[in-house]
C-alpha positions as CSV (number, residue, x, y, z in Angstrom):
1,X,0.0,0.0,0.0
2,X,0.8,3.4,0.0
3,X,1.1,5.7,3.1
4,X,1.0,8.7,1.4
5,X,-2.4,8.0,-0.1
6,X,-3.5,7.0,3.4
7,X,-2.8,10.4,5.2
8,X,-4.8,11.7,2.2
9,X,-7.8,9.6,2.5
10,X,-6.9,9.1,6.6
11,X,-7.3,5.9,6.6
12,X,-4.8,3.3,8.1
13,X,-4.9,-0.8,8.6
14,X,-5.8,-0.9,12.1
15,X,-8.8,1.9,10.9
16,X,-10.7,0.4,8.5
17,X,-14.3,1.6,7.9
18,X,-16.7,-0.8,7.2
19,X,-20.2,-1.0,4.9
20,X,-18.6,1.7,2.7
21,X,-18.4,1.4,-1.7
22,X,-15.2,3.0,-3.4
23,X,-15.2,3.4,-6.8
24,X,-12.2,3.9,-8.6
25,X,-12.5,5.5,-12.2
26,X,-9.3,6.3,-14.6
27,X,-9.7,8.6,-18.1
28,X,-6.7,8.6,-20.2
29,X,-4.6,6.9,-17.6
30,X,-3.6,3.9,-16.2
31,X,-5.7,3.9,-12.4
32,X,-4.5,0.7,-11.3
33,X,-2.1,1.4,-8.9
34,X,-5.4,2.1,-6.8
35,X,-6.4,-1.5,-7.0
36,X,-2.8,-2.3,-6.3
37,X,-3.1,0.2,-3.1
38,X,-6.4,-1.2,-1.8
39,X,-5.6,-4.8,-2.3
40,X,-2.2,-4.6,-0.4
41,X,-4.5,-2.5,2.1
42,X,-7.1,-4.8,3.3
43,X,-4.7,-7.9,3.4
44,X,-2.8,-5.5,6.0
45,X,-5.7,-5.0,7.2
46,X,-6.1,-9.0,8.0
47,X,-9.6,-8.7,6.2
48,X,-11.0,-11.2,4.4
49,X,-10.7,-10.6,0.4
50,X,-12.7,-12.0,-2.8
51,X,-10.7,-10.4,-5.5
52,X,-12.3,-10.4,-8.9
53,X,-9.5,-9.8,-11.1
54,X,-10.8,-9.9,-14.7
55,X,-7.7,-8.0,-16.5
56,X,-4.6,-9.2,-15.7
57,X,-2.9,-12.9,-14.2
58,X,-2.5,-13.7,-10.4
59,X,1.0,-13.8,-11.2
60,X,1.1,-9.9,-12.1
61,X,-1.1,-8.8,-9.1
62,X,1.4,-10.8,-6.5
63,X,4.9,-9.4,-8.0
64,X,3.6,-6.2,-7.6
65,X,2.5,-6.8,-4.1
66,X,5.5,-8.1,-2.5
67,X,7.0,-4.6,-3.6
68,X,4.3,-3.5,-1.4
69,X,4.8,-5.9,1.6
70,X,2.2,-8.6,0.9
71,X,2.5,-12.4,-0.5
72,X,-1.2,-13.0,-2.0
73,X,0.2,-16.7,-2.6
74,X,0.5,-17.1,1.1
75,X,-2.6,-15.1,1.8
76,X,-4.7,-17.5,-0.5
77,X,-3.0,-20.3,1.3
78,X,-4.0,-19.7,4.7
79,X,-7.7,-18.4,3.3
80,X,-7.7,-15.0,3.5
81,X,-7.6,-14.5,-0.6
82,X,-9.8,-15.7,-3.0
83,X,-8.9,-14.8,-6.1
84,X,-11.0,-15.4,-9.1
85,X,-8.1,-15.1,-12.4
86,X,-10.7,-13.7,-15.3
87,X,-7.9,-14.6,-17.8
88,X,-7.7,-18.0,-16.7
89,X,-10.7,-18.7,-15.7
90,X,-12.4,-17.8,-19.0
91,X,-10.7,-20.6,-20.7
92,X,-12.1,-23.3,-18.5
93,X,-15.9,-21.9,-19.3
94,X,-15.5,-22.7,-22.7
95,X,-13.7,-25.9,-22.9
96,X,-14.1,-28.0,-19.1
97,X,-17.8,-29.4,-18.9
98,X,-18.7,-28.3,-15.1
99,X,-21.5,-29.4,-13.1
100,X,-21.6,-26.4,-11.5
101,X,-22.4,-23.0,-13.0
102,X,-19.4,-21.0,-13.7
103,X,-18.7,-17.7,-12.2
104,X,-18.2,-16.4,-15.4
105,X,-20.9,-18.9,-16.9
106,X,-22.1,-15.8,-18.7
107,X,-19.7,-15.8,-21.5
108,X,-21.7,-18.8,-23.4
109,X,-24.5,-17.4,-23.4
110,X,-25.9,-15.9,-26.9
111,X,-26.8,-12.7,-25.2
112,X,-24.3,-12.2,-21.9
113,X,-26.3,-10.3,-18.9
114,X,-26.9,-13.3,-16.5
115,X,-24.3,-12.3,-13.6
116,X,-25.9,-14.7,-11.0
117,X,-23.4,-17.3,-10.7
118,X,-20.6,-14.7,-10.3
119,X,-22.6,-13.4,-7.4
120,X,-22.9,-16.6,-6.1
121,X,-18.9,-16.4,-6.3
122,X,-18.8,-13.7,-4.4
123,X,-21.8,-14.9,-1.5
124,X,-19.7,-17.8,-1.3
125,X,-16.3,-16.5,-0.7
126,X,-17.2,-14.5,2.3
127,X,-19.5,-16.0,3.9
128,X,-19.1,-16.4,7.5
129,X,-17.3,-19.4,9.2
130,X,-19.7,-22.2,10.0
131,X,-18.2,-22.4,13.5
132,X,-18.8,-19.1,14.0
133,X,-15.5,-17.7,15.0
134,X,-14.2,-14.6,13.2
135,X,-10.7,-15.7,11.7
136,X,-10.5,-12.1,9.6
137,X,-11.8,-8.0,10.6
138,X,-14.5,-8.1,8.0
139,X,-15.0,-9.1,3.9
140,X,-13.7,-7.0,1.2
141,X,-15.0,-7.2,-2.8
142,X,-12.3,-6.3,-5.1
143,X,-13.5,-6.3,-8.7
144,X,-10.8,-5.5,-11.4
145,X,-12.3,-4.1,-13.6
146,X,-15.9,-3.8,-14.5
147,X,-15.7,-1.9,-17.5
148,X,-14.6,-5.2,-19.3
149,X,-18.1,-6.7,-18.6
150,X,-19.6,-3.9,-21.0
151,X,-17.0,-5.1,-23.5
152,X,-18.2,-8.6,-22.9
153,X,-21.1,-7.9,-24.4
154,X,-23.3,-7.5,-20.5
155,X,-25.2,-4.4,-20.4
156,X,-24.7,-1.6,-17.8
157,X,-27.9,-2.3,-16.2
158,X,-27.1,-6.2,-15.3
159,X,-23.9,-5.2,-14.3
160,X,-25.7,-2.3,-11.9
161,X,-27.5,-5.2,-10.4
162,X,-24.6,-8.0,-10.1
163,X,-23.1,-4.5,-7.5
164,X,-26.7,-3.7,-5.6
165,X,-26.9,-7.6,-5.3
166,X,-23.7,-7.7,-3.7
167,X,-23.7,-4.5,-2.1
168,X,-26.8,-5.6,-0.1
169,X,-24.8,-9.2,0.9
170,X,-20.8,-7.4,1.4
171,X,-21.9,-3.6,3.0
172,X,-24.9,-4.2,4.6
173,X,-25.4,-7.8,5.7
174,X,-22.0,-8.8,6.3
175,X,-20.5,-4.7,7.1
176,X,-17.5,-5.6,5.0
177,X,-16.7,-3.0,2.1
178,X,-16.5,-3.2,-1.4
179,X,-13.7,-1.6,-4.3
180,X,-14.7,-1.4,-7.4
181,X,-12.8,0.0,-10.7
182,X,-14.4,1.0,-13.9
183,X,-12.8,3.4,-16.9
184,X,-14.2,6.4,-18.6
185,X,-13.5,6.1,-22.1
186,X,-14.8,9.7,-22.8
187,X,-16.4,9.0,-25.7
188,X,-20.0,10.6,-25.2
189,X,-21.6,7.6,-27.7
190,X,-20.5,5.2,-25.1
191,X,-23.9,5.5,-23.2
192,X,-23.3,2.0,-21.5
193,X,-20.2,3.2,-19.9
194,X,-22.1,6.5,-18.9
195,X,-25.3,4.8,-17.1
196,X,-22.7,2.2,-15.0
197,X,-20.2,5.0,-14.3
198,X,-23.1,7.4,-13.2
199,X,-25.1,5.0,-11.5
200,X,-21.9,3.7,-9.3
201,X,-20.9,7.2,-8.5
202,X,-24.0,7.8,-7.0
203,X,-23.8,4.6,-4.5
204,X,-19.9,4.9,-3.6
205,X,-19.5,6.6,-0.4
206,X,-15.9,7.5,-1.7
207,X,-14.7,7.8,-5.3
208,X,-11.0,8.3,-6.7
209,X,-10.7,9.4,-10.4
210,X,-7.0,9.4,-11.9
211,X,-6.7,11.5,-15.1
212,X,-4.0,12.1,-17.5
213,X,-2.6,15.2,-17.5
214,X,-4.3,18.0,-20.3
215,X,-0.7,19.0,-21.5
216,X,0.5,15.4,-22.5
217,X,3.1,13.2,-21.2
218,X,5.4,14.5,-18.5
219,X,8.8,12.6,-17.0
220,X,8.2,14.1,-13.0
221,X,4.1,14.1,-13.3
222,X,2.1,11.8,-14.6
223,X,-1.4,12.5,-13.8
224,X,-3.7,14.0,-11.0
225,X,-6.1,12.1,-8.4
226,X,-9.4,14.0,-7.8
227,X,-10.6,12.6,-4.0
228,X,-14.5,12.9,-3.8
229,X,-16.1,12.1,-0.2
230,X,-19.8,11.2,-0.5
231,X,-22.3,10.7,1.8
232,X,-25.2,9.0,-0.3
233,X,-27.4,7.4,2.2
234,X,-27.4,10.9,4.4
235,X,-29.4,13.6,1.9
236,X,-29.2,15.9,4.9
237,X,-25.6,16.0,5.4
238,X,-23.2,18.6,4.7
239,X,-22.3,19.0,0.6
240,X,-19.6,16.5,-0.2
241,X,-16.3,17.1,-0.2
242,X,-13.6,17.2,-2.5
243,X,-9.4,17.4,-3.0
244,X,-7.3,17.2,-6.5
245,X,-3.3,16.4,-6.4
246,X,-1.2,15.7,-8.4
247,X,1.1,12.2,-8.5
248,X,4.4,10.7,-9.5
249,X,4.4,6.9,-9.6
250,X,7.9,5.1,-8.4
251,X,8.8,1.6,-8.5
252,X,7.4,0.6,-4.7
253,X,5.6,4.2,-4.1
254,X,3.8,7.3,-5.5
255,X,4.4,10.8,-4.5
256,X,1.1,13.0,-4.4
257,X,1.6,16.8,-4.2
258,X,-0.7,19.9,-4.7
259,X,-1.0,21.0,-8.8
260,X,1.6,22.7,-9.6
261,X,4.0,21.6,-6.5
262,X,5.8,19.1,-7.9
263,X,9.3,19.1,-6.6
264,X,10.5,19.3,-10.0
265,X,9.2,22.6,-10.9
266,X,10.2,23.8,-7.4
């Protein structure tokens, strides 16, 4: 994880909130150093995590967190990861016969929308233990990314369901949390990107949007973080909050800094 980004947000291991949706959203930049920050995070944390990793290989997600201090092969081994490998996992649907539905069962079907099974995933991964005792804090949904769904051919709406469904298991019935990353391709004819992207941004309780910066590429900054606090269950509450900064991203870190502050310049 990253320290830095956790005096920003004020949030630290051993001060985890619970029941709370954070939606991570990149345009015209590479945001996944948030899902790096927030896995490493919660298995800190010792929370439970299902990690739905639909974009890249386990083996990519665990080299770049033992530069942040965590082993996710020993995490799965001793059951506090459960890691479902999209890439991998994609091939089996289409060439194992299973008795079982498939998380991803919904890539046979002629029209893609039926999420169910991958909830089912999810339901099952963090359920409480039978006997009762509490081995992690609480469960954590990771989902990496769900943009590629809409490219999968499953419309916005289903894939608005799949989160309520699991929302309403995760947050409220089991007061874990839920990460969730999804891109924003800009292009104003993408109106399936627009209704999940809208409709997730008015359920997460926090939402963290890298963009690329508007004069190009730059060697000492290489994009900004706009931090919005939300409060979407409390109409009555104050307005909701906001901070943008700046970032440099290092081999096992990334510098934030107010616009314009980069030590660079300075």
């Amino acid at each position: 994880m990253f320290p830095e980004l956790n005096n920003l947000l004020n949030i630290t291991p051993d001060r985890a909130e619970q029941g709370k949706l954070t939606l991570l959203c990149d345009a015209k930049t590479d945001g996944s150093f948030l899902v790096h920050h927030f896995l490493s995070f919660y298995l800190k944390a010792n929370c439970k995590v299902c990690f739905v990793a639909l974009i890249q290989s386990f083996s990519h997600y665990n080299i770049v967190g033992q530069k942040l201090g965590v082993s996710l092969t020993s995490a799965r081994e001793r059951g506090q990861l459960v890691f479902l490998e999209g890439l991998k996992s994609s091939v089996d649907v289409f060439f194992q016969a299973n008795e079982e539905p498939h998380p991803l069962q919904f890539l046979r079907e002629a029209k893609p929308g039926n999420l169910q099974p991958l909830f089912e995933f999810v339901r099952e991964a963090l359920k409480p233990e039978e006997n009762g005792e509490a081995a992690w804090r609480c469960p954590v949904l990771l989902v990496d990314d769900l943009s590629l769904l809409l490219s999968l051919g499953v419309g916005a709406v289903a894939v608005l369901d799949f989160v309520h469904y699991c929302r309403a298991t995760v947050c409220w019935e089991l007061k874990g949390n839920m990460v969730v990353l999804v891109h924003d391709s800009g292009d104003a004819e993408d109106e399936e990107n627009d209704i999940l992207l809208n409709g997730l941004s008015h359920q997460s309780h926090l939402i963290l949007r890298t963009e690329g910066l508007a004069t190009g590429f730059c060697r000492d900054v290489h994009g900004q973080l706009r931090i919005l606090w939300r409060r979407p269950s409390q109409p009555t509450a104050p307005r909701d909050r906001s901070l943008t900064y700046q970032y440099k991203i290092q081999d096992k870190s990334v510098s934030f800094f107010a616009k314009g502050m980069s030590p660079a310049v300075l």
